[in-house]
N, C-alpha and C positions, 0 to 999 in steps of 0.2 A: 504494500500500500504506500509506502515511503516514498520508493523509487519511483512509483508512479505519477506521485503527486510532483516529485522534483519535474516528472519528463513534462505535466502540464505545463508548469511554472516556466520551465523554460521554454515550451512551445509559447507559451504568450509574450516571454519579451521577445522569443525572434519573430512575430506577427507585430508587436508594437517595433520595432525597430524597421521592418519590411515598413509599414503604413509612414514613418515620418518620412525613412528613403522616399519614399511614392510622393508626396508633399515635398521635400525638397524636389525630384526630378519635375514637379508640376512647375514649380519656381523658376526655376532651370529653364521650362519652356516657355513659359511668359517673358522673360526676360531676350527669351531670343529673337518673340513674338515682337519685342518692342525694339528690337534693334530694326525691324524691317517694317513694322507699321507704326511705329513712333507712341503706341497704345498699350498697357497693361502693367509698365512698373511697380506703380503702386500696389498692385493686388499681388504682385512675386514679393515685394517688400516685407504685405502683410504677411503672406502664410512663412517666408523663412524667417520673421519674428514667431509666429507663432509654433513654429517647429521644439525650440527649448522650452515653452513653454507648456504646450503640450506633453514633451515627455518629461517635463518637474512633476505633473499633476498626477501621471501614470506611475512614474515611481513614487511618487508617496501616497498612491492609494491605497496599497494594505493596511498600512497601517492605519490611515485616516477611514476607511472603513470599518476595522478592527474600532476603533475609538469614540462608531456610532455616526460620523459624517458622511456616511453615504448618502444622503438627499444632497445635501451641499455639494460635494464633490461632484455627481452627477449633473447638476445644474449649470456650474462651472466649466464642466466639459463640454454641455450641449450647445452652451454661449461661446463658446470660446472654436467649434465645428462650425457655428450657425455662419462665418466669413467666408470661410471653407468650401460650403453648400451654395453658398449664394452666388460666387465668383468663379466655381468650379463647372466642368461637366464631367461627363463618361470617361473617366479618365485617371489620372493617378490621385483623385484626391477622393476617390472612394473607398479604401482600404482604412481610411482612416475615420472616415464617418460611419462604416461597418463596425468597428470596434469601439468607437464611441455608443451604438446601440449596444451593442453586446454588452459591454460594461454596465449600461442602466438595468440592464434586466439582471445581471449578476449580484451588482449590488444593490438594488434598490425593489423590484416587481419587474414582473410582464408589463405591467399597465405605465410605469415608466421608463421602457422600451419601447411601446406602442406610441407614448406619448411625445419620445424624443422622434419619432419619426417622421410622425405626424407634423411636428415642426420644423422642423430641418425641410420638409418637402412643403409645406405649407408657405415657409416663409421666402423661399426660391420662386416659386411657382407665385406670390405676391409681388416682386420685384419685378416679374415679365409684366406682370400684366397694370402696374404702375409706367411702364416704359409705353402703354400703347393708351394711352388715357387722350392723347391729345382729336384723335375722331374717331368714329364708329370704326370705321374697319382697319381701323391701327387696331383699337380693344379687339377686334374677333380675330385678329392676325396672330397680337401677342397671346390672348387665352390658348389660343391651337398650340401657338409654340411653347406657352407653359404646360400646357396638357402632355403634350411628346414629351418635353425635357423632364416634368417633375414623374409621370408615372414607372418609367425605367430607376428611375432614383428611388423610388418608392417599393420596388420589387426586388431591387438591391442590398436595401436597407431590413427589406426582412428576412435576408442571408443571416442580416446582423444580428436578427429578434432570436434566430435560430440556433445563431453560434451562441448567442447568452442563455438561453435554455439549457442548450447543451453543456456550458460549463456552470450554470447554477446547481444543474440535477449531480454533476459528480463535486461540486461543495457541497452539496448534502449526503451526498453519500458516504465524501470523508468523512466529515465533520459525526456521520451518526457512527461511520467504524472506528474514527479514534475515539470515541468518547467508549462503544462495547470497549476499545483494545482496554483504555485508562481503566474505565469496570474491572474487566478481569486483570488487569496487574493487580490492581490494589488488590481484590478477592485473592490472587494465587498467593498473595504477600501472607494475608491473613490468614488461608489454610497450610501455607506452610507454616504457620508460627504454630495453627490451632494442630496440626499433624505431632509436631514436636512439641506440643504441650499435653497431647496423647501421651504419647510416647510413656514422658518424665509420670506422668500421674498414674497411668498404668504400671511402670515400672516401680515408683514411687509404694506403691499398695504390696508390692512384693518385696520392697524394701521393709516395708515397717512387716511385713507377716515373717520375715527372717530376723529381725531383732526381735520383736516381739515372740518369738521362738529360745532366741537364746539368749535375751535377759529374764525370760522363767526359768530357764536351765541355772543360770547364774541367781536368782533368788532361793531356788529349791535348795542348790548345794549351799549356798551360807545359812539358810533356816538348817539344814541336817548337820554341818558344822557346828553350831550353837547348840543343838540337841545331842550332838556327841563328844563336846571337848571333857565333859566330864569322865563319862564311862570310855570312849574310846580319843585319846587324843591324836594318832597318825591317821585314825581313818575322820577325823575334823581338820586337819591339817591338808589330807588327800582332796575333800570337797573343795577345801580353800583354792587351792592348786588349779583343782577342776573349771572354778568358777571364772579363778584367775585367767585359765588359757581362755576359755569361753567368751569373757570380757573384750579382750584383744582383738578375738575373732571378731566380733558384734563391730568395734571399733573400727578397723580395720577396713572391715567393709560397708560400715558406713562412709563412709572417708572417700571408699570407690567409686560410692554409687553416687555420692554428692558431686565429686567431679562429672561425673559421668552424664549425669542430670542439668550439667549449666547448663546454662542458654545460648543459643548461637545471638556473638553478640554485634553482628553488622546483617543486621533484619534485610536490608537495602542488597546485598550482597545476590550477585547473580552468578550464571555460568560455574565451572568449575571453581570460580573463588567459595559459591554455596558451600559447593561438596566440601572443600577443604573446611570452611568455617564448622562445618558438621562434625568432620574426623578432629579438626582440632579440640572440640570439645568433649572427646573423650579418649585423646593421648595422655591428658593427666592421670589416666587410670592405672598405667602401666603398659596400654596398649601402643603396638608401634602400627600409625595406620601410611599407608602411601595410598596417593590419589594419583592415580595417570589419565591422560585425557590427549588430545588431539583438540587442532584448531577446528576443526569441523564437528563434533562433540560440544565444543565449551560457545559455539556460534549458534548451533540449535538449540540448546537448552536455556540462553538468552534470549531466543527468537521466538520459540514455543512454550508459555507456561505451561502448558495443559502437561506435554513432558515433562519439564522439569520439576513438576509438583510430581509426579510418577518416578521420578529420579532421585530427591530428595529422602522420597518417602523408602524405596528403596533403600538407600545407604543407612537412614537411619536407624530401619529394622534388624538389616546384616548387621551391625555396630552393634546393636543392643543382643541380639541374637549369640554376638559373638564374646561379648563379656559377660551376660549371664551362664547362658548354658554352656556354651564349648571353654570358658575358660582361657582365649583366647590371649598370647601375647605379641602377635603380629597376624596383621590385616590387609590384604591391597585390593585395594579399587581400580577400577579399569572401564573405561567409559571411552567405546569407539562409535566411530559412525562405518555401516559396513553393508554398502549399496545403496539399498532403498530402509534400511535399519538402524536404529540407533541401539547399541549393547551395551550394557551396565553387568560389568562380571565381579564379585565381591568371593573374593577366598580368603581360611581363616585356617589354622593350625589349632588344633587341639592342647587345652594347660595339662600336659601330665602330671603337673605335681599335684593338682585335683580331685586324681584317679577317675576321668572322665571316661566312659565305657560306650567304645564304640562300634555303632551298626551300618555296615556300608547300606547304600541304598537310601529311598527317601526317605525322608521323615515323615510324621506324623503331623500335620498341619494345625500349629495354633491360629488364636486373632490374627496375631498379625501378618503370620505369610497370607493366610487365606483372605484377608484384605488388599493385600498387594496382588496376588492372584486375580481377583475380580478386577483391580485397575487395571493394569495390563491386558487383560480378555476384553474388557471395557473397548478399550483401543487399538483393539487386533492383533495383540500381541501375545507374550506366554511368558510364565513363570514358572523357573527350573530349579529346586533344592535338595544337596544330593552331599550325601557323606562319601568322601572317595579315601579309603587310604589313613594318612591323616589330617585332610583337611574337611572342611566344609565348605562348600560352595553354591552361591545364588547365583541365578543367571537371571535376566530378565531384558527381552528384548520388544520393540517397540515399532512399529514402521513411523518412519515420517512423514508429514506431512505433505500434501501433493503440489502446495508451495514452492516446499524445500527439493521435489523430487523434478518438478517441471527446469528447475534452476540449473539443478543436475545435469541432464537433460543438454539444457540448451546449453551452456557450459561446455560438456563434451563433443 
């Protein structure tokens, strides 16, 4: 949508640039007019004055329309044609009075498109017929000749009514895609936060169901230490111990999971910086993560939310996946574009010193692959999780968008 809207932008200043050429070349010919009938100076004078003025008024229209002066500006243009119209015919000062319609109806209605035309041919077609005022058949002479000259001007000029139509219907068209695109940024902004605020709360409940486990173990053993430093003092000293290790443990990983649980903290962060921002928040765990990517990876997943909230969601799973259950102390991510596909490959090693027991083959599908799962199918894609050996591995791939595949395409 971008590119396209430059290609207009520039399609209009080389048509405003063509139109004043046209107007200087009119210049140009009156002036030559006047070297051999001693007639039209003044009127080459007017339009190469009105040449830079004309194009001041063209380039500071966005903005001045932008800032609500589009009646103004439009008015301004049509007065400042209306010399143009009057002293011109069929010839190079029509590209420029085409685009003065066009402009009215872009920036202002139809009905002040209609309106500019209607005067521009009105007020021509008045000026013949004040030149034949002096007897009857001077007026029927010049009405016939304003009749010829203004109606051709008049079928001309609704080339103009045409071309403003046609570029008013795609400033609305932009106008309504960037405001969906701005919708969904801001919305992928806030499911990726609300994604990974899943995450930490689910993960969170698992947090407190593991201490809340083994600070009862650590309350039971000091109540039976208290109950037996009497009658038994090594087996109250043994709870002590017991409580002790347990304690640590509790601590410990609390420690990991609170790391593990920050926040990614540049919200704004797109492309492969996401992913990093992701894994770097839970290196403090003890996990070593690499992120590998490609420029064609980290260019689609800033081009396409709808992915990159499918990507994010991904890594953050394999991450949590991989420091909960596998035990995990090193992780690589892998994030290619590969044809018409984008791949997202997450492998992880299993923590032996864990005693972590492992089943090649798939696993068992909790929330959250089986969530991930449906995104991906969602999007025509598939999700693959599979114990090889000793790692663990997600895959998840995705097709691209018909955008990004067309580009491809033409590219090649």
């Amino acid at each position: 949508m971008g590119s396209t809207r430059v290609n207009v932008e520039r399609t209009l200043t080389a048509l405003q640039a063509v139109a004043l050429c046209c107007l200087i070349m009119a210049a140009v010919l009156r002036i030559i007019d006047f070297t051999q009938s001693g007639t039209g100076l003044a009127v080459a004078i007017m339009w190469l004055v009105l040449v830079p003025v004309i194009g001041a008024l063209w380039a500071v229209r966005p903005r001045a329309v932008r800032a609500g002066h589009g009646v103004a500006l439009t008015m301004a243009a049509v007065l400042l044609a209306t010399p143009v119209a009057i002293f011109g015919t069929l010839n190079f000062t029509i590209p420029v009075l085409l685009l003065v319609v066009a402009f009215a109806v872009v920036d202002v209605s139809l009905k002040a498109g209609i309106h500019a035309m209607i005067w521009i041919s009105c007020v021509g077609f008045a000026l013949l017929l004040s030149s034949g005022l002096g007897s009857w058949s001077s007026f029927l002479s010049a009405t016939l000749q304003g009749i010829v000259n203004v109606i051709p001007v008049a079928v001309l000029l609704c080339f103009g009514i045409v071309l403003g139509l046609s570029l008013r219907s795609f400033e609305q068209r932009r106008t309504a895609d960037q405001n969906v695109i701005d919708r969904l940024r801001h919305a992928s902004e806030i499911e990726k936060e609300l994604l990974l605020s899943d995450e930490r709360a689910r993960s969170a409940r698992e947090l407190h169901d593991g201490l809340g486990h083994r600070l009862t173990l650590v309350s039971m053993s000091l109540e039976l230490a208290e109950r037996m430093r009497g009658a038994d003092a090594d087996q109250a000293w043994e709870e002590i111990r017991t409580a002790k290790a347990t304690s640590s443990e509790a601590l410990a990983e609390m420690r990991t999971w609170v790391r593990a649980l920050s926040p990614v903290r540049d919200a704004g962060a797109r492309g492969l910086a996401a992913l990093e921002m992701i894994a770097e928040s839970f290196r403090g765990t003890g996990l070593t993560v690499e992120v590998i990517g490609d420029d064609a990876s980290d260019h689609e997943l800033s081009r396409d939310d709808a992915i990159a909230l499918l990507m994010y969601r991904a890594v953050q799973e394999g991450l949590t996946n991989a420091l909960r259950h596998s035990r995990a102390r090193n992780v690589r991510i892998d994030l290619r574009v590969d044809g018409h596909h984008i791949a997202l490959v997450i492998v992880n090693d299993f923590g032996r010193a864990a005693g972590i027991e492992m089943k090649d083959g798939e696993p068992a599908l909790g929330f959250g692959l089986r969530g991930l799962s449906d995104r991906a199918s969602g999007r025509g894609g598939s999700m693959l999780a599979r114990r090889t050996n000793d790692q663990f591995r997600l895959e998840v791939s995705v097709p691209l968008s018909d955008a990004t595949i067309e580009n491809e395409e033409i590219t090649s």
